[in-house]
C-alpha positions as CSV (number, residue, x, y, z in Angstrom):
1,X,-22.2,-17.4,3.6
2,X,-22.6,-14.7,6.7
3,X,-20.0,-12.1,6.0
4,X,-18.4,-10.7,9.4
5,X,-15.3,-8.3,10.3
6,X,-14.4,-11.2,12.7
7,X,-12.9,-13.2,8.9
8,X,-10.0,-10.8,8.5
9,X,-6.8,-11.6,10.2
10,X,-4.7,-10.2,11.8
11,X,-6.3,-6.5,12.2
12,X,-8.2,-7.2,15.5
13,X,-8.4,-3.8,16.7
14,X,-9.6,-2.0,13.5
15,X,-12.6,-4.5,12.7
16,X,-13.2,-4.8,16.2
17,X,-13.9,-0.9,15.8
18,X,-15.7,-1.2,12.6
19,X,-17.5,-3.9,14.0
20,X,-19.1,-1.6,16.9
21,X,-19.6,0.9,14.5
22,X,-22.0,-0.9,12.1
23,X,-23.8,-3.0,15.3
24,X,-24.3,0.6,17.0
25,X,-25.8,2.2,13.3
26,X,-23.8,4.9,13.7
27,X,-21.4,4.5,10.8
28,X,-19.8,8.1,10.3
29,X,-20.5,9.5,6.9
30,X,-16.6,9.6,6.3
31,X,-14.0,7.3,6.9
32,X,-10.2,7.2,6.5
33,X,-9.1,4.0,6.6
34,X,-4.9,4.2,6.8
35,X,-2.0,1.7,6.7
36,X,0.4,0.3,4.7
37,X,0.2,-1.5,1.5
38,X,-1.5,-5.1,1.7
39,X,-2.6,-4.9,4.9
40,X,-6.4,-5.9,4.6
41,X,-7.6,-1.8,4.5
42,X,-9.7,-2.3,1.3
43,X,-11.0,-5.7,2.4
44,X,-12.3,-4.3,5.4
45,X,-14.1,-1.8,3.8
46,X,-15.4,-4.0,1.0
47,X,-17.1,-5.7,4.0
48,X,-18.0,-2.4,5.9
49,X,-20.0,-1.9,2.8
50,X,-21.9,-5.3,2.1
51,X,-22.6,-4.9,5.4
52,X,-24.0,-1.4,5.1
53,X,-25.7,-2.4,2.0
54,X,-27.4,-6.2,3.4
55,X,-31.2,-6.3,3.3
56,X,-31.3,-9.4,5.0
57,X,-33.5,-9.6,7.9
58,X,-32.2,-12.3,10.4
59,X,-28.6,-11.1,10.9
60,X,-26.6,-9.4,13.6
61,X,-26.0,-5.8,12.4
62,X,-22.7,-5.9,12.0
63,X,-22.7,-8.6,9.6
64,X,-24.1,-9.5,6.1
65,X,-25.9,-12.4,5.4
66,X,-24.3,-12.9,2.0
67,X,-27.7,-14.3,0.5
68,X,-30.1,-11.7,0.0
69,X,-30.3,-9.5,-2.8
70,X,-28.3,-6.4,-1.9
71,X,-25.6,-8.8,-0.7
72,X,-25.5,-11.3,-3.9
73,X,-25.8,-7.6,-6.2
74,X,-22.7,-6.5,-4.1
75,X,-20.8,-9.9,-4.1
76,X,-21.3,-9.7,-8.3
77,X,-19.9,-6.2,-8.8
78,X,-23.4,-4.8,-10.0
79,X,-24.6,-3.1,-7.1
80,X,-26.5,0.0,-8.0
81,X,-26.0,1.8,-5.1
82,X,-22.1,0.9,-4.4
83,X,-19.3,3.0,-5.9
84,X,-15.8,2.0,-5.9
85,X,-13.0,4.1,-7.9
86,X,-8.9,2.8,-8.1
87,X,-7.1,3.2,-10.9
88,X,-3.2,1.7,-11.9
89,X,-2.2,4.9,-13.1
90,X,-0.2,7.6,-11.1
91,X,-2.9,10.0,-10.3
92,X,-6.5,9.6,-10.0
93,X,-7.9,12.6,-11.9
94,X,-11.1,15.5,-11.1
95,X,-13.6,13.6,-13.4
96,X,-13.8,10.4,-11.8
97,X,-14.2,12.1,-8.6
98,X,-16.7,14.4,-9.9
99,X,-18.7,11.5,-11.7
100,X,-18.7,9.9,-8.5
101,X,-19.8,12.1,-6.2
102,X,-22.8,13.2,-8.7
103,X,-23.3,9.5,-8.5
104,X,-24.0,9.3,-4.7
105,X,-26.1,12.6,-4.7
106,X,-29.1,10.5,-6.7
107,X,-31.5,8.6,-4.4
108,X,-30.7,4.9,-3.5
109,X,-32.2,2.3,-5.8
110,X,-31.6,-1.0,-3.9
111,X,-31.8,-0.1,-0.4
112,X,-31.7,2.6,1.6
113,X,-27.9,3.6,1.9
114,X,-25.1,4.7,-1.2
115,X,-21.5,3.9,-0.7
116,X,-18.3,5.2,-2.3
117,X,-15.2,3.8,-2.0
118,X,-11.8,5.5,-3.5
119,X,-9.0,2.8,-3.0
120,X,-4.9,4.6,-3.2
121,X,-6.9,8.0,-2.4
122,X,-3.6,9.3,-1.9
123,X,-3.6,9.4,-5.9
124,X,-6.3,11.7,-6.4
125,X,-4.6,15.0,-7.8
126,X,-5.2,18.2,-5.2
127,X,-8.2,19.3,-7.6
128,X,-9.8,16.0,-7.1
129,X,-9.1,16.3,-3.7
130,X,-11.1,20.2,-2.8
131,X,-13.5,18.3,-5.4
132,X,-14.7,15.4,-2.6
133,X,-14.1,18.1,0.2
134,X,-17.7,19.7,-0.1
135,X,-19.8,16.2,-0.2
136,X,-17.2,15.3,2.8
137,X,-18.8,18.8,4.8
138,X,-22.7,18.2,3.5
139,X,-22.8,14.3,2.6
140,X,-26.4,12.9,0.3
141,X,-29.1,11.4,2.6
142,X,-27.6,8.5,4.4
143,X,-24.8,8.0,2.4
144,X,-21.0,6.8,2.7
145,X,-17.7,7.8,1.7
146,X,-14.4,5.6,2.5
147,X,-10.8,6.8,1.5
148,X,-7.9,4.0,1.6
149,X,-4.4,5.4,1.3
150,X,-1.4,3.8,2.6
151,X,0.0,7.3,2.2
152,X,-1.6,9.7,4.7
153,X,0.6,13.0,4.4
154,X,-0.3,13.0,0.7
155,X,-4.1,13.7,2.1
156,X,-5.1,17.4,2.3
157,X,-5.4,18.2,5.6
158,X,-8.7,19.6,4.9
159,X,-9.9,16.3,3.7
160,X,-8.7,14.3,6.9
161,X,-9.9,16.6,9.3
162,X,-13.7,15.3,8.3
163,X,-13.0,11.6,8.3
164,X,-12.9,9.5,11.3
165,X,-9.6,7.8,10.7
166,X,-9.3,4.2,11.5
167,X,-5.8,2.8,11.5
168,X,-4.9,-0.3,10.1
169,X,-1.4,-1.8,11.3
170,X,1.4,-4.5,10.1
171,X,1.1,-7.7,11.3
172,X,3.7,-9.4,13.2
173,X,6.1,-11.5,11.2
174,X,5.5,-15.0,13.2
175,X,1.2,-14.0,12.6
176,X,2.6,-13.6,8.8
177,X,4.6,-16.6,8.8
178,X,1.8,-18.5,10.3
179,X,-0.5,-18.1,7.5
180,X,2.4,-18.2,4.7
181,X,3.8,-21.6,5.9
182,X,-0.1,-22.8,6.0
183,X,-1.1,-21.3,2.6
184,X,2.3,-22.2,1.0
185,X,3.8,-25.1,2.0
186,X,7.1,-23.6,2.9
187,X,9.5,-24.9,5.8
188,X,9.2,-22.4,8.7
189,X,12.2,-20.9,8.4
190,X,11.3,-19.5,4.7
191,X,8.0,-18.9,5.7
192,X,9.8,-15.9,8.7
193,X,12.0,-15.0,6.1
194,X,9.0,-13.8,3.2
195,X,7.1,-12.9,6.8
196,X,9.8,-10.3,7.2
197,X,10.0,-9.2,3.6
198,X,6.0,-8.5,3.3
199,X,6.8,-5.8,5.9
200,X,3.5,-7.0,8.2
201,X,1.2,-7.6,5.0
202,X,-0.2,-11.3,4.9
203,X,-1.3,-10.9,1.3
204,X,2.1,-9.7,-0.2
205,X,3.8,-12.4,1.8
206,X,2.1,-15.0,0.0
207,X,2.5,-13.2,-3.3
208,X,6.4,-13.6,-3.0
209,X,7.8,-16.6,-4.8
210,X,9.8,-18.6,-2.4
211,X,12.7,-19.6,-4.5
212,X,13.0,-16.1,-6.4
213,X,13.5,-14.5,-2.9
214,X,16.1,-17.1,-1.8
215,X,18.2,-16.2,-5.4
216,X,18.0,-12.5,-4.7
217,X,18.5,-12.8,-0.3
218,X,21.5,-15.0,-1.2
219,X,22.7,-12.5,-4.2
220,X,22.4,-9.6,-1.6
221,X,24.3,-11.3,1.2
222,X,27.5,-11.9,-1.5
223,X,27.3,-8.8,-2.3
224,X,27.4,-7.3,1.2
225,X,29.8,-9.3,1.8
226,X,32.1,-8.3,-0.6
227,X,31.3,-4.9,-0.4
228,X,33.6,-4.1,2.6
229,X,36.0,-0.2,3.0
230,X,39.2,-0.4,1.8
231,X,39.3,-3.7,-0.1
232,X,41.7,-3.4,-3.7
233,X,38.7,-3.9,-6.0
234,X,36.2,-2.1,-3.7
235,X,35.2,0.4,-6.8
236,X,34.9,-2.3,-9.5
237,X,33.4,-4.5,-6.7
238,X,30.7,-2.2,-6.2
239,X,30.0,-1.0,-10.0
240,X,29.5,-4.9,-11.0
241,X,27.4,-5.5,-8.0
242,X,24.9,-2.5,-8.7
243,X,24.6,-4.3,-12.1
244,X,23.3,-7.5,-10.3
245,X,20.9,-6.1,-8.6
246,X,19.3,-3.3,-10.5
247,X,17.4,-4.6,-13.2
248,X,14.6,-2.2,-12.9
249,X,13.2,0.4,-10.3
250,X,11.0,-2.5,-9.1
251,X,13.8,-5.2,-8.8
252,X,15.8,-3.1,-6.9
253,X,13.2,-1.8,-4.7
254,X,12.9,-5.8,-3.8
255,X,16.5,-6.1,-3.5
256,X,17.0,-2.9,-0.8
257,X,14.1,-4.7,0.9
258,X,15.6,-8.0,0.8
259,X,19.3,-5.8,1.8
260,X,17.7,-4.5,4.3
261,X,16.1,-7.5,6.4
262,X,20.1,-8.9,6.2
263,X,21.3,-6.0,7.4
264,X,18.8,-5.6,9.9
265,X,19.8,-9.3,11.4
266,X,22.6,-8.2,11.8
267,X,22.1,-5.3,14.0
268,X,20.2,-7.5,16.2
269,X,22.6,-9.6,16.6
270,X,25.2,-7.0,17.2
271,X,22.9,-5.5,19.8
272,X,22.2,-9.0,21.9
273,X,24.1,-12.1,19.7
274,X,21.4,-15.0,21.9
275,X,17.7,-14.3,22.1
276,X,17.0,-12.2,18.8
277,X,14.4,-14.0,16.2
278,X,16.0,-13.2,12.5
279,X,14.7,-13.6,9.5
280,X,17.3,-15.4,7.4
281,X,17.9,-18.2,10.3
282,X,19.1,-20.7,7.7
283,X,22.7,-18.2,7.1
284,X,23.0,-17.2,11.0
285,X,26.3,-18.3,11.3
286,X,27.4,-15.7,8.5
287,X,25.8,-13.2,9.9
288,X,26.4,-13.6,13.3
289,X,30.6,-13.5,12.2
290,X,29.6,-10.0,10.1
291,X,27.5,-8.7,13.2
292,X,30.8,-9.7,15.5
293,X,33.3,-8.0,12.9
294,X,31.5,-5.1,12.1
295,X,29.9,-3.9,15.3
296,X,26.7,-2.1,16.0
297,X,27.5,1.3,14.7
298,X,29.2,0.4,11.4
299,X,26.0,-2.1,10.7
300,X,23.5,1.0,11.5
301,X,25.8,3.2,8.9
302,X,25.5,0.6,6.5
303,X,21.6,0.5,7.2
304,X,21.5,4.3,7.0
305,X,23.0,4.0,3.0
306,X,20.8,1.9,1.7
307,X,17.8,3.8,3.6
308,X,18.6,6.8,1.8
309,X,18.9,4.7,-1.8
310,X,15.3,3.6,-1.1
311,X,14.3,7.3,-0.4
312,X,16.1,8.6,-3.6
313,X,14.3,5.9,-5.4
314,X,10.9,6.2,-4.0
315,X,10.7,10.2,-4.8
316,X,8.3,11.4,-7.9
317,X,10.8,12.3,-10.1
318,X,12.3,9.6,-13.2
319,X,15.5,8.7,-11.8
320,X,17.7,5.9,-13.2
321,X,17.4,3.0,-11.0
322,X,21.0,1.9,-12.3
323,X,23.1,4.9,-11.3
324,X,20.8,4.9,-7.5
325,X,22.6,1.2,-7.2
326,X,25.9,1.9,-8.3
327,X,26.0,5.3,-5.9
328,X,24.5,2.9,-2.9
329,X,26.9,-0.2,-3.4
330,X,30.1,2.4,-3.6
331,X,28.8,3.6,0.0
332,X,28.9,0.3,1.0
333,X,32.3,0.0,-0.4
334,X,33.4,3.1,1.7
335,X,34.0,5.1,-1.4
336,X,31.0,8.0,-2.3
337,X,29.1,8.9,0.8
338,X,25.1,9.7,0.2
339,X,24.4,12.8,2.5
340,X,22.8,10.3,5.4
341,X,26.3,8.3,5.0
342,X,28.6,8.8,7.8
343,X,32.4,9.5,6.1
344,X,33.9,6.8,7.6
345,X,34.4,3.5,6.9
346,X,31.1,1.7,6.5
């Protein structure tokens, strides 16, 4: 089957680029691909190089022809002239890098091009990073480096300034609903409310189990709701909530996400109650009585909080997911202010 960039959704403007790029021949020797997690960045340059890579005559030249032998080599993962390096650990060391770039010095032995691909670059350690920064200046013969990383400003500046950056960005919620309601099954209105959650990625979207995320949005809206300043039990309130909904530093990751997207229907319908497209349409009548109550500014301070517990829990450092809820849900209660948290009444 013909591999083109025109098969991945929703990121018209990048493989329309990359597209032009491989039909002209001139592919830069370095590319940066950047964007957010899941949103089609290392697909697209899995295709940029089969199609680098094709021998197949009768094709256009921005495609592969997914039947000749450079294309079935790449397709089974045995392609002697394609290098791809990611790694589930938290840092991708000097060695690999090292190993790799030795490995696209040596002359091509399928065709006429060598590729390298380092998916999460952002994980290489700074050595690794002044390790690719030499074949970046002087690349091999015609050869091709790609860095992925949803994380840009963890990428020496030295590294980015000789890679032609091409940006990948989210795809809107009602493309990502689109595909999840197809894919899935799901009603329409679930189907917007995962589409919100993926945070413009297509591919986590449909990763998301449907009735796991309705138990958590529905365990996050009680206790939002019950989290309110100057209620009797606001302190034990707010200690048993963080206990609902920090399980783990993952699980509450998903449940400020999930916190988030309610609170963020909200604002909108503070800001204009008829017109605005929420996520969680099946409880609209809730929220369109907290939007009414609370008013704009006291939903954006509540927003603000639980911004700042996703920050705390997101820096490299082991901190206890448990005590990040409890501190979050008492802001919410209007009792211990993060730095971000306005000091009154959320």
């Amino acid at each position: 089957m013909v591999v083109a960039f025109q098969q991945l959704v929703g990121q018209e403007e990048a493989t329309r680029r990359l597209a032009a790029l491989a039909g002209s021949g001139r592919v830069p020797h370095a590319l940066l691909f950047v964007g957010q997690k899941s949103v089609g960045k290392r697909t697209a340059a899995r295709v940029l190089a089969q199609v680098l890579l094709c021998t197949g005559g009768d094709r256009s030249p921005d495609t592969a022809c997914g039947v000749c032998p450079g294309c079935q080599k790449f397709e089974g993962g045995n392609h002697g002239d394609y290098t791809e390096i990611a790694t589930d650990e938290r840092n991708l060391k000097i060695k690999a890098i090292r190993d790799a770039t030795r490995q696209l010095a040596l002359r091509p032995v399928e065709g006429g091009k060598k590729i390298l691909l380092i998916d999460d670059a952002e994980k290489m350690v700074w050595q690794a990073q002044n390790a690719i920064l030499k074949t970046l200046e002087e690349p091999p013969g015609d050869s091709h480096i790609i860095l992925v990383t949803s994380r840009l400003r963890s990428i020496l500046p030295t590294v980015v300034s000789r890679c032609q950056r091409i940006a990948f960005k989210p795809i809107p919620d009602e493309r990502v609903a689109q595909m999840v309601a197809e894919r899935l099954g799901v009603d329409a209105e679930r189907a917007m409310l995962l589409a919100a959650l993926s945070s413009g990625s297509i591919g986590r979207a449909i990763e998301l189990d449907p009735t796991e995320v309705i138990e958590r949005r529905d365990r996050v809206a009680e206790l939002d709701k019950k989290l309110e300043p100057r209620s009797p039990r606001g302190a034990i309130d707010a200690l048993e909530g963080a206990s609902t909904i920090a399980d783990d530093r993952e699980g509450l990751l998903t449940s400020i996400t999930v916190l988030l997207t309610w609170l963020h229907d909200q604002m909108l319908l503070a800001a204009e109650p008829s017109g605005q497209r929420i996520a969680n349409v099946d409880r609209q009548a809730e929220l369109a009585e907290l939007a009414a109550r609370r008013g704009l500014s006291r939903i954006l301070r509540r927003i603000e909080a639980v911004l700042e517990a996703r920050r705390q829990l997101e820096l490299p450092y082991n901190f206890n997911p448990q005590m990040i809820a409890e501190q979050m849900c008492l802001v919410l209660a209007g009792h211990v202010p993060f730095e971000v948290a306005d000091r009154q009444a959320l």
